[in-house]
Every structure is written in structure tokens, then in C-alpha cells.
N, C-alpha and C positions, 0 to 999 in steps of 0.2 A: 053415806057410801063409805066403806071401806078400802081404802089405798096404799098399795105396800111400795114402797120406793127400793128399784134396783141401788146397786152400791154404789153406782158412778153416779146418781142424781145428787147433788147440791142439796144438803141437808133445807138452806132459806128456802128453796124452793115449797116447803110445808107451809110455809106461812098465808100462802095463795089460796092454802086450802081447808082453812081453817071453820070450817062446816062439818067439812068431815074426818074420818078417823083415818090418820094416816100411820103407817109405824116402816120402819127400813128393816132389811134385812138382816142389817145388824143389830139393831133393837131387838128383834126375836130372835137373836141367834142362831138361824142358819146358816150350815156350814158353807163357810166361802168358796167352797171348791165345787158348789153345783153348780152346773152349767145352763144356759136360760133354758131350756126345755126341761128340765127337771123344778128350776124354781117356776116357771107357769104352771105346771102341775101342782108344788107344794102352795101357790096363792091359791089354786082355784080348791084348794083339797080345803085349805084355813076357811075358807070363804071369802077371799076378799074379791071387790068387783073387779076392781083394775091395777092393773101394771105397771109403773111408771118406770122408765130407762133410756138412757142417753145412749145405750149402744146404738149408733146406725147403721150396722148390720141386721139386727134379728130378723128381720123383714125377708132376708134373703136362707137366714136359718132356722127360723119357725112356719108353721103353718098357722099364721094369727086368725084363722075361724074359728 
């Protein structure tokens, strides 16, 4: 599975998931100033399955279908 880590997850948090292919947003170098509906677009466009992020909002500012 491929796993992109939002910027606020706890880099150790990787270590949990070490099966699969994880990288951060900063590791591929996306620009910091896309907002979460634009970076769920740029995972799903890279391919990766899932989204990891500690913001407790998106819930109320994405539509996660």
C-alpha cells in the first residue's frame, strides 16, 4: 500500500508501517501552501491509497467519499 503522510503527522509514526510505502509531503516536495482538498487530489492523482493527517477538522471540510 502506498501512504502519503499530511505535514502535521509525527514523522515515528512510519515506523508502524513498515510494510508499506510511506513518503510525507515533504519528502516529495509539495508545495506547502496546498490546502487538504487540493493535496487529496495530488495523492489520489500520484497514486497513493491513503491519507494520513492529524488535522481534526477535514472531516468537516472534505467530502472523504
Amino acid at each position: 500500500m502506498r501512504i502519503v503522510f499530511d505535514k502535521n503527522v509525527p514523522v515515528g509514526v512510519r515506523r508502524f508501517l513498515s510494510k508499506h510505502e510511506v513518503c510525507t509531503f515533504v519528502e516529495i516536495e509539495w508545495h506547502p501552501q496546498l490546502e487538504n482538498g487540493e493535496l487529496l487530489g495530488a495523492a489520489e492523482v500520484a497514486g497513493f491509497d491513503a491519507m494520513v493527517t492529524s488535522d481534526q477538522n477535514i472531516r468537516f471540510q472534505q467530502n472523504l467519499n
